[in-house]
Backbone as CSV, one residue per row, in Angstrom:
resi,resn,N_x,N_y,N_z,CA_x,CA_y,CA_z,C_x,C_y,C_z
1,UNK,106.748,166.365,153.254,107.826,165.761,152.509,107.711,166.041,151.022
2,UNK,107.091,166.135,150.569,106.055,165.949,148.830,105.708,167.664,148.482
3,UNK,106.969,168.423,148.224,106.677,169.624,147.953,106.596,169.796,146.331
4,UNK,105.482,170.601,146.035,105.084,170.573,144.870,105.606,171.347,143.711
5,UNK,106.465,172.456,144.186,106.849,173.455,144.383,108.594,173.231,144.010
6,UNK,109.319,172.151,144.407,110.454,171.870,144.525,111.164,172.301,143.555
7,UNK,110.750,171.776,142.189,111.535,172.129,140.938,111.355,173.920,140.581
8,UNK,110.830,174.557,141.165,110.448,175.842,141.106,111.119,176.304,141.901
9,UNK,111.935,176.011,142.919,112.573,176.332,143.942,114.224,176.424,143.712
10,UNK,114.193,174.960,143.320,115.395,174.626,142.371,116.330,175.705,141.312
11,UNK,114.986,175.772,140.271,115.784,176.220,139.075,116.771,177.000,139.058
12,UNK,116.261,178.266,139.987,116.524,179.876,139.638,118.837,179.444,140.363
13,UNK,118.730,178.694,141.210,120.059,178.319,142.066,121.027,177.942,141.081
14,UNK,120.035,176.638,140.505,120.510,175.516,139.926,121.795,175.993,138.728
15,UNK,121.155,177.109,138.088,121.511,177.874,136.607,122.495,178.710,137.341
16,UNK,122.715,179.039,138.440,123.688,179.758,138.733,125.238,179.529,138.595
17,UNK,125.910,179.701,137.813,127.007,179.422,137.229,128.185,179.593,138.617
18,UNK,127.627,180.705,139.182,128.934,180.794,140.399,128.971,179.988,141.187
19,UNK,128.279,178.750,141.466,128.209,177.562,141.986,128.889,176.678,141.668
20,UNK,128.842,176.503,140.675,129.821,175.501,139.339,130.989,175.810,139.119
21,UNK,131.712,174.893,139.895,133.724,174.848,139.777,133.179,173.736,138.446
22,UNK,134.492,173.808,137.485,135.101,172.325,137.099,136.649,173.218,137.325
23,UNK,136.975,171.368,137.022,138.715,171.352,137.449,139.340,170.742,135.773
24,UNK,139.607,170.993,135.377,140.392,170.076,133.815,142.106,170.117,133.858
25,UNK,142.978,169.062,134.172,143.876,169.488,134.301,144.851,169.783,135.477
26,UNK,144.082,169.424,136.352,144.583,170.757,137.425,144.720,172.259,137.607
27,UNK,143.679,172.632,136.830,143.236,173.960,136.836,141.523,174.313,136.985
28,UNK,141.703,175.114,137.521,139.814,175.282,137.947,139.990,176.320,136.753
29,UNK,138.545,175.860,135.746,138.141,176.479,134.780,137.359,177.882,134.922
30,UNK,137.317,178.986,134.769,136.547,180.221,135.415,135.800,180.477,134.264
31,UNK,136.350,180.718,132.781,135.482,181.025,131.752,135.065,179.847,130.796
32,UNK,134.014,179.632,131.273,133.431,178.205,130.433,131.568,179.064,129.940
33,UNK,131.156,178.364,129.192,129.461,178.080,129.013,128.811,176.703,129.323
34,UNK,129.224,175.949,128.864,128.176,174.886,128.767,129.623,173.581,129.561
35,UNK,128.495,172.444,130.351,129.444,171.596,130.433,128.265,170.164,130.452
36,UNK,128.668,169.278,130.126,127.504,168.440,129.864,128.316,166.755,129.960
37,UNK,127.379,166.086,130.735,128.016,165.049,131.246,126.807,163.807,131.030
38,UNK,126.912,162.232,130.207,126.095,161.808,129.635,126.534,159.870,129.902
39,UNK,125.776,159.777,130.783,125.967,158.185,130.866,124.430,157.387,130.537
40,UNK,125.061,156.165,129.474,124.163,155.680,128.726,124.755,153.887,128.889
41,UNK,123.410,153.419,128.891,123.541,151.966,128.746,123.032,151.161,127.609
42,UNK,123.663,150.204,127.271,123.223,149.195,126.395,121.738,147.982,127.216
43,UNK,121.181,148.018,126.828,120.533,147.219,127.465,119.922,146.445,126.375
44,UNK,119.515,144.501,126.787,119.494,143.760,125.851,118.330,142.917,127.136
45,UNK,117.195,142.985,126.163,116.033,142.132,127.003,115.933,140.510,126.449
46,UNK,115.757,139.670,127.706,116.193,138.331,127.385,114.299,137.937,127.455
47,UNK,114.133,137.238,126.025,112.836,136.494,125.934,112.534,135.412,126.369
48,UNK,111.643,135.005,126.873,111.269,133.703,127.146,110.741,132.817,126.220
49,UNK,110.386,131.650,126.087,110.061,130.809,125.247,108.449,131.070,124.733
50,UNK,107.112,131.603,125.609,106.459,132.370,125.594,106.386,133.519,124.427
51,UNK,107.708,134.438,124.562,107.652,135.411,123.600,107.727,136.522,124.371
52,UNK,107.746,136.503,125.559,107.691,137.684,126.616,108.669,137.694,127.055
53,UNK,109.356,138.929,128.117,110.319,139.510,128.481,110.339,138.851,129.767
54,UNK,111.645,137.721,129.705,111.684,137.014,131.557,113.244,137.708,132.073
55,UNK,113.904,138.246,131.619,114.827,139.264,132.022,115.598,140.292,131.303
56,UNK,116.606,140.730,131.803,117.544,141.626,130.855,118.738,141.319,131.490
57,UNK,119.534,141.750,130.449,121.332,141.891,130.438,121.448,143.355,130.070
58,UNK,123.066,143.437,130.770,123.402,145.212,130.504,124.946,144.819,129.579
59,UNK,124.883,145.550,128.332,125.859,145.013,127.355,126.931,145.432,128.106
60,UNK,126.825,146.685,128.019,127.953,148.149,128.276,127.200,149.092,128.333
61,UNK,128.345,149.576,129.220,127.862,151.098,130.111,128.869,152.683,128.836
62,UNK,127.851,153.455,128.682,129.127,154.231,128.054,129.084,156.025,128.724
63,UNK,129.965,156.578,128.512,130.348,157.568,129.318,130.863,158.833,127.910
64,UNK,129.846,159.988,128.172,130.268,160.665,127.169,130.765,162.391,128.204
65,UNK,131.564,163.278,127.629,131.447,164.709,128.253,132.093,165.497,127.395
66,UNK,131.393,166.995,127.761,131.459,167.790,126.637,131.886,169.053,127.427
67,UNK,132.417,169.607,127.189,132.366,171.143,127.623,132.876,172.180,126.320
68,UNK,132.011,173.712,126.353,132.878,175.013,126.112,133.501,175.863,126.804
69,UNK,134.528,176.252,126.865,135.494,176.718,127.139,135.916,178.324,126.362
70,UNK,135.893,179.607,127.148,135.839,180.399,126.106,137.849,180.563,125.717
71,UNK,137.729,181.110,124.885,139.322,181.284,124.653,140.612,181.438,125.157
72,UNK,140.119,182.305,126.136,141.124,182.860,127.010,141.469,181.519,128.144
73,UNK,140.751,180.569,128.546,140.660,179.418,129.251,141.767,178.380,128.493
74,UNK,141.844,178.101,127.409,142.593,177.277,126.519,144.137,177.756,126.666
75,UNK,144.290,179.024,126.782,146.034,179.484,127.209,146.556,178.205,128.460
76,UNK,146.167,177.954,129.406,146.779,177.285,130.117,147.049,176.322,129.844
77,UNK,145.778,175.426,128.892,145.471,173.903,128.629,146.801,173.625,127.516
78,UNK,146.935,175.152,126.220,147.830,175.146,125.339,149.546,174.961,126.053
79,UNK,149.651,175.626,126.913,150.877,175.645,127.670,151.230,174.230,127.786
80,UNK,150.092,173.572,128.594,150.790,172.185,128.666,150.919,171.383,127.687
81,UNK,150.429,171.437,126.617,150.233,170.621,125.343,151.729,171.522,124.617
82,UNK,152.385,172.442,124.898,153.354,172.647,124.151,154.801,171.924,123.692
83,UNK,155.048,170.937,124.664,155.746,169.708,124.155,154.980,168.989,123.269
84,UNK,154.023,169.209,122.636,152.986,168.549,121.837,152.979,169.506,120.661
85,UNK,153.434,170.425,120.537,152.903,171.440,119.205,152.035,172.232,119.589
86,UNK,151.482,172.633,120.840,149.993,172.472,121.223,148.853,172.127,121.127
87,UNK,148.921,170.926,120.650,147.440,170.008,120.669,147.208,169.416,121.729
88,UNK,145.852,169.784,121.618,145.543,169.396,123.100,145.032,167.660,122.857
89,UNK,144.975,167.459,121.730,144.649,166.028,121.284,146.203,165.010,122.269
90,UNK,147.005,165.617,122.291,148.324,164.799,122.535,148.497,164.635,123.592
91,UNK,147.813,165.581,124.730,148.000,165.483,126.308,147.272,164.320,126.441
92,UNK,148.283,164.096,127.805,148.235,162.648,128.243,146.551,162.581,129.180
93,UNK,146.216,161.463,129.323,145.013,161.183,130.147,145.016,162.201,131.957
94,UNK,144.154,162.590,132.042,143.852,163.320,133.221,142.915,163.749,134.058
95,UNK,142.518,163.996,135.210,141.181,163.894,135.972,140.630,165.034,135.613
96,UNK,139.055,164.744,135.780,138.210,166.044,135.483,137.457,166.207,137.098
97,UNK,137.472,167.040,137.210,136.362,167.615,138.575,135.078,168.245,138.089
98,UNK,134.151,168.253,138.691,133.038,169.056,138.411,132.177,169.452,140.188
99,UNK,132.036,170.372,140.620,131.156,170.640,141.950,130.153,171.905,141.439
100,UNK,128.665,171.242,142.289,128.048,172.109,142.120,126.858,172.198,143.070
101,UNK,126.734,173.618,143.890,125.667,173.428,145.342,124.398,174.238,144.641
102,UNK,123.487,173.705,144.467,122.050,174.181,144.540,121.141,173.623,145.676
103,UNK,120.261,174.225,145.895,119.220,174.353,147.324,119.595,173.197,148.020
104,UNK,121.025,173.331,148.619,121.322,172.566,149.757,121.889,171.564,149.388
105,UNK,121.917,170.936,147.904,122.623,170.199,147.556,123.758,169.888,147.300
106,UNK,125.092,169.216,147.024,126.110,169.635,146.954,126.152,168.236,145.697
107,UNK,126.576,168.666,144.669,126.671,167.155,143.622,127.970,167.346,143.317
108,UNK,128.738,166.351,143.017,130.348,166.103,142.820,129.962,164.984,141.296
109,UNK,130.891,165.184,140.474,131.700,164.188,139.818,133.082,164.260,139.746
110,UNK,133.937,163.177,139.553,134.974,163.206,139.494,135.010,162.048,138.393
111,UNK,136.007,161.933,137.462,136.442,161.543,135.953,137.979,161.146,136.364
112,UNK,138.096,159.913,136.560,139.587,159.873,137.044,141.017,159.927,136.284
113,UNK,139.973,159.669,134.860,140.940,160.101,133.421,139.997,160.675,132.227
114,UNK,140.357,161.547,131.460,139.816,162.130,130.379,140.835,162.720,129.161
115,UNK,140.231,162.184,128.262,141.007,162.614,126.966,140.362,163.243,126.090
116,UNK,141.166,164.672,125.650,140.720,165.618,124.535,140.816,164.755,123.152
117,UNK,138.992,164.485,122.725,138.602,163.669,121.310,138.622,164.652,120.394
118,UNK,137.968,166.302,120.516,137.755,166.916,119.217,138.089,167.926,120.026
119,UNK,138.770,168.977,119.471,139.003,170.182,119.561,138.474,171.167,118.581
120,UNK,137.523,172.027,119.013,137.005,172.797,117.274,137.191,174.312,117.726
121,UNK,138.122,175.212,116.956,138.471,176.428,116.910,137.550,177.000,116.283
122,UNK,136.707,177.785,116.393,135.696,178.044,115.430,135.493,180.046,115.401
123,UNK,136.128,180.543,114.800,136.361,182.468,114.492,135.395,182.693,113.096
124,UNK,134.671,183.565,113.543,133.761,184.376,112.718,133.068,185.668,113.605
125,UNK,133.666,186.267,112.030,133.590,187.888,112.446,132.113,188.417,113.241
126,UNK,132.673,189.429,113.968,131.385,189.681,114.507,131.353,189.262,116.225
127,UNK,131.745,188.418,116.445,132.134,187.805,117.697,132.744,188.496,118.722
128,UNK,131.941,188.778,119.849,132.448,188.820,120.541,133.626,188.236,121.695
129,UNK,133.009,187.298,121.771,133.932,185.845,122.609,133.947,184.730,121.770
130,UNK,135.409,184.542,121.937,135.144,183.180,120.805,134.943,181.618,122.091
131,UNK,134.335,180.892,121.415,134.304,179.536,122.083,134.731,178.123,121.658
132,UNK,135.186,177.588,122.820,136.074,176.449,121.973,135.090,175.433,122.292
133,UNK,134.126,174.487,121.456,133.722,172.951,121.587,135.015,171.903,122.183
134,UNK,134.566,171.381,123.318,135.602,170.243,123.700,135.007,168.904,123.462
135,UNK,135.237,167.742,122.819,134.979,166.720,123.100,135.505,166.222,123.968
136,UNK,135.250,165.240,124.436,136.170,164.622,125.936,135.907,162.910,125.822
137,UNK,136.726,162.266,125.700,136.567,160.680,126.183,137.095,160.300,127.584
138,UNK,135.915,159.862,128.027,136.009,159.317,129.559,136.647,157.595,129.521
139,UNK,137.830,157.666,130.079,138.377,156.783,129.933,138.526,156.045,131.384
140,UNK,137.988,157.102,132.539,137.833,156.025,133.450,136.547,155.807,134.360
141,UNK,135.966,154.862,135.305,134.708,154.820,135.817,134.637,156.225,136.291
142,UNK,133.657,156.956,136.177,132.955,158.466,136.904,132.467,157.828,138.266
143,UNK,132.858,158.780,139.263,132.072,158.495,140.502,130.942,160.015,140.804
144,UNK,129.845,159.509,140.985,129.088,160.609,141.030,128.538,160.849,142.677
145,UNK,128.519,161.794,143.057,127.872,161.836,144.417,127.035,163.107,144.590
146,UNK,126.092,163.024,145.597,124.949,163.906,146.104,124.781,164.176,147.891
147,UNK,125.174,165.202,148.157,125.084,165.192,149.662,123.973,166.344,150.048
């Protein structure tokens, strides 16, 4: 059961990008780099009269996500934001997908609403591919799963 070995087994899959759908939109994203997904808690330890720790409380839960996106990916996202001027700041709330199978695993999130926080265009010469920074506010509970 207790293979020692596991995370060594893992990696080489794990990094494999052709594994990794996301969905933004209703569009499966093909040219992306990085996508990064970040849940964090408040936590508040309750003292006892002692001076020691006799429980905890959870303040709030918070939910952060990030992705790049290379240029050519943003044509579609711009299309729909064009009743908007094309800002993608103005599109309305929308689900995010993410799937990804490494050594047998299959991990899902789903984001049942997400809103474009920062958009950063960023051109300097020399470049080959340009890349767009996405901020993202998760505006609804993430369900995460592992099969």
């Amino acid at each position: 059961m207790n293979n020692p070995n596991w995370g060594i087994e893992v990696l080489p899959e794990s990094l494999n990008w052709e594994n990794f759908k996301l969905t933004l939109y209703g569009n499966q994203i093909v040219k992306f780099s990085s996508f990064e997904f970040e849940e964090k808690a408040d936590i508040a330890i309750v003292y006892g009269a002692s001076g020691l720790p006799t429980n905890w409380t959870k303040k709030k839960t918070e939910f952060d996500a990030k992705c790049a996106l290379h240029l050519d990916e943003l044509k579609v996202l711009t299309t729909l934001a064009a009743p908007f001027g094309g800002m993608l700041t103005m599109l309305p709330p929308a689900p995010l997908t993410a799937d990804c199978v490494a050594a047998g695993i299959s991990y899902g999130l789903v984001i049942p609403a997400i809103k474009f926080k920062t958009v950063k265009y960023v051109f300097k010469q020399g470049d080959d591919k340009v890349e767009v920074p996405l901020d993202l506010a998760v505006l609804g509970f993430p369900r995460i799963t592992m099969l």
